[in-house]
C-alpha positions as CSV (number, residue, x, y, z in Angstrom):
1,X,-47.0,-17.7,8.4
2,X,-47.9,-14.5,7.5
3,X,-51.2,-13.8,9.9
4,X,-48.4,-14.5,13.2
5,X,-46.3,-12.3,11.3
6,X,-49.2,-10.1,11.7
7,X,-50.2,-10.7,15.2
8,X,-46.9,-9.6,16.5
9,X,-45.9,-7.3,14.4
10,X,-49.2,-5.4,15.7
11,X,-47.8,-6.0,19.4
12,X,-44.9,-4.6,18.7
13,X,-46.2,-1.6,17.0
14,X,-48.5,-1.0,19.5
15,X,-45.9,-1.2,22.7
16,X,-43.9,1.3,20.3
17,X,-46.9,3.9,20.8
18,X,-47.6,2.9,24.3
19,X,-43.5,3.7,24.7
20,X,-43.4,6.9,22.7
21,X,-46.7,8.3,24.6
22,X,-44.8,7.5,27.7
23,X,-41.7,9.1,27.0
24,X,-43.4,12.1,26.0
25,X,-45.8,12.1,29.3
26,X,-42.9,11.7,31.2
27,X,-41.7,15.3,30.0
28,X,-44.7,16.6,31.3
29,X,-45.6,18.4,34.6
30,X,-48.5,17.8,36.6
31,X,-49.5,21.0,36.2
32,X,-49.3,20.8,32.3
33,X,-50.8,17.0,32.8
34,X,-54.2,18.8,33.0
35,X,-54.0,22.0,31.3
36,X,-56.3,22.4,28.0
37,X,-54.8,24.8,25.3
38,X,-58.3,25.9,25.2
39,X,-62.1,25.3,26.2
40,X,-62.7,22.5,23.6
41,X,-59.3,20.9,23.6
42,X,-58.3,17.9,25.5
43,X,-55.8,17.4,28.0
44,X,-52.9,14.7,27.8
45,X,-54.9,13.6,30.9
46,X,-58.4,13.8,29.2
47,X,-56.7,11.7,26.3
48,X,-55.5,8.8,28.6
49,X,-58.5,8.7,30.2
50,X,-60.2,8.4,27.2
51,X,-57.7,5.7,25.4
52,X,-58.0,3.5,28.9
53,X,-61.9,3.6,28.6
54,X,-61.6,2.7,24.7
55,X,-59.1,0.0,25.9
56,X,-61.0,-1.6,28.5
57,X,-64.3,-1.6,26.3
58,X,-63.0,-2.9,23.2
59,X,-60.8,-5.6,24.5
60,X,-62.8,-6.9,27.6
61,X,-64.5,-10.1,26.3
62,X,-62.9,-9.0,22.6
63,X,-64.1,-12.2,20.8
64,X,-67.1,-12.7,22.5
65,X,-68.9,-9.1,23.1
66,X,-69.6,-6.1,21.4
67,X,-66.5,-3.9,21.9
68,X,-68.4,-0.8,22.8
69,X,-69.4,-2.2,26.4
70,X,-73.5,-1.6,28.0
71,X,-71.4,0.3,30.6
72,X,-69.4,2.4,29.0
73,X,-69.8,5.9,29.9
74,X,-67.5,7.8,26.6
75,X,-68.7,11.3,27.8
76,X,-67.0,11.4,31.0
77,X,-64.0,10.2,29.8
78,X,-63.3,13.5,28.3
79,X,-64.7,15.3,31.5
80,X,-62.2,15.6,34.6
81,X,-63.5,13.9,37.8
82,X,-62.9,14.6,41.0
83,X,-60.9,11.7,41.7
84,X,-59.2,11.8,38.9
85,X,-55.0,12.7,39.7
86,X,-51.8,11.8,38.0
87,X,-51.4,8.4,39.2
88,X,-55.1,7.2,38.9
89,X,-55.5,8.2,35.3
90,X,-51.9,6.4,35.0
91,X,-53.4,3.3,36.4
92,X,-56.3,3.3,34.1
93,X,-53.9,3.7,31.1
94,X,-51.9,1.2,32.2
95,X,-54.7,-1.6,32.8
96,X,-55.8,-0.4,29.4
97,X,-52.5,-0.8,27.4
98,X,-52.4,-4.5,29.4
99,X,-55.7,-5.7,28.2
100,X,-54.8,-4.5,24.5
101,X,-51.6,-6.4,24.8
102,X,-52.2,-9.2,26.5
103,X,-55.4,-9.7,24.3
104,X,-53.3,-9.8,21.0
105,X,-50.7,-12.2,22.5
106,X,-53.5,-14.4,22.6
107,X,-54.9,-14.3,19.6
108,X,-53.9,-17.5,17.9
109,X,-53.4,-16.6,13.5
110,X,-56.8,-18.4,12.6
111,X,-58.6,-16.2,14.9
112,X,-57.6,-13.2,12.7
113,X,-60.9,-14.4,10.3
114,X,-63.1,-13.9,13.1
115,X,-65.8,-11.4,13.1
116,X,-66.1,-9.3,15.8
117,X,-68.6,-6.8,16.7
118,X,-67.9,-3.1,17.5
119,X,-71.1,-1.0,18.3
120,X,-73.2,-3.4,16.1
121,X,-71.0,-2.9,12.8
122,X,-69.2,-6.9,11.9
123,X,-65.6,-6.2,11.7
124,X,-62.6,-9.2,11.2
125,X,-60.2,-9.2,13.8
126,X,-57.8,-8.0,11.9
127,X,-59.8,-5.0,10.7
128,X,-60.2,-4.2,14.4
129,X,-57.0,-5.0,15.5
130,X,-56.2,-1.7,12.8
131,X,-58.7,0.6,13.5
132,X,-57.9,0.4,17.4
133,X,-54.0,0.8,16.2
134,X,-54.6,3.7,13.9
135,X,-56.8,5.4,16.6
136,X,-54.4,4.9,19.5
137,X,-52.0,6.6,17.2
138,X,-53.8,9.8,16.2
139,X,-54.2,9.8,20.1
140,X,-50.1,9.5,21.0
141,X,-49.8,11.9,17.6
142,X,-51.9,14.0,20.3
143,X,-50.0,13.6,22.9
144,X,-46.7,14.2,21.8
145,X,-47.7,17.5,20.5
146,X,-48.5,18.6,23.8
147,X,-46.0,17.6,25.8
148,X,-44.0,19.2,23.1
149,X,-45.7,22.1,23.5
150,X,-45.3,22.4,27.0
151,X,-41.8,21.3,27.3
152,X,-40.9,23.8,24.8
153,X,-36.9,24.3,24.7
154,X,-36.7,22.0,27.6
155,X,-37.9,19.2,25.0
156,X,-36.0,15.9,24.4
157,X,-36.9,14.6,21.4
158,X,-38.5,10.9,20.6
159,X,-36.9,10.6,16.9
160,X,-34.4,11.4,15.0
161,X,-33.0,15.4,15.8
162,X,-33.6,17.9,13.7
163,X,-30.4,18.6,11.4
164,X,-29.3,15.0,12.4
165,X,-30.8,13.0,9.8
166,X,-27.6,12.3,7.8
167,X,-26.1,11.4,11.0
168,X,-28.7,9.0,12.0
169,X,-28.4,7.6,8.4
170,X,-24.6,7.2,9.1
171,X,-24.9,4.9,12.2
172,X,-27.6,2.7,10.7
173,X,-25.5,1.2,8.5
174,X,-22.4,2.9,9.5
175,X,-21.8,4.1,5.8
176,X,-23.8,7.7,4.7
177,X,-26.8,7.2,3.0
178,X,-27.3,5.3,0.2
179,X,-23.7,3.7,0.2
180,X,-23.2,0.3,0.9
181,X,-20.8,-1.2,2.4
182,X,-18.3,-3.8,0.8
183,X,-18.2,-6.7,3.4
């Protein structure tokens, strides 16, 4: 069935975003954590914080209640606190990336029809399902750069090397590119 197909093929697209912002964060010092590449940028930390607020709003209550949440304060999300550290905006991202998750292993394939309500505008739950996925990404996109950034040489990367594409090509299939193999 084709909407399941769906349903988890979102999931795993989405833990592969959740992984790759990881794996980039994880490059990242605490120092470079909260550090702005100027006055009107974001941090990586402002952009977790910010994702985990998202989360939490859109996918408490997802099928029930408006996704953008009576106490949701968006502002401050991009606005460093003072309790805000390393691990706490962690935790947040974390409790985010688990509602998300766990909400979409529990959508069942006729619930994909449903309409759902994002700050008043009807969406189906699959159109929300993909405009929270495509935002999350520009977000990681985000992310990525700047721990990039900041690791500079010291950098591992998350994909395929540069000047290792033919390579990668090779051990995919374990023939170069565009040659099959006779089996």
């Amino acid at each position: 069935m084709i909407e399941q197909h769906y349903l988890d093929d979102s999931l795993q697209q989405l833990r592969k975003l959740k992984a790759q912002a990881e794996q980039a964060i994880a490059q990242t010092s605490d120092e470079h954590f909260f550090a702005t590449l100027d006055p009107e940028a974001n941090s990586i930390a402002l952009i977790m914080k910010h994702m985990a607020g998202n989360m939490r709003s859109r996918w408490t209550d997802f099928l029930t209640t408006d996704g953008e949440k009576p106490d949701r304060e968006r502002d401050r999300e991009f606005e460093t606190g003072a309790g805000d550290t390393r691990a706490s905006i962690a935790a947040q991202w974390q409790e985010g990336w688990a509602r998300v998750l766990n909400t979409i292993a529990l959508l069942a394939p006729d619930d994909l029809s449903k309409t759902v309500y994002v700050r008043g505008e009807a969406h189906s739950v699959l159109e929300a399902i993909n405009r929270q996925t495509s935002h999350y990404a520009a977000h990681v996109g985000q992310i990525v750069l700047l721990a990039k950034h900041y690791a500079g040489a010291k950098w591992k990367t998350l994909s395929i090397p540069r000047g290792k594409s033919k390579e990668f090509d090779v051990s995919k299939s374990g023939a170069p590119y565009g040659v099959k193999e006779n089996k």
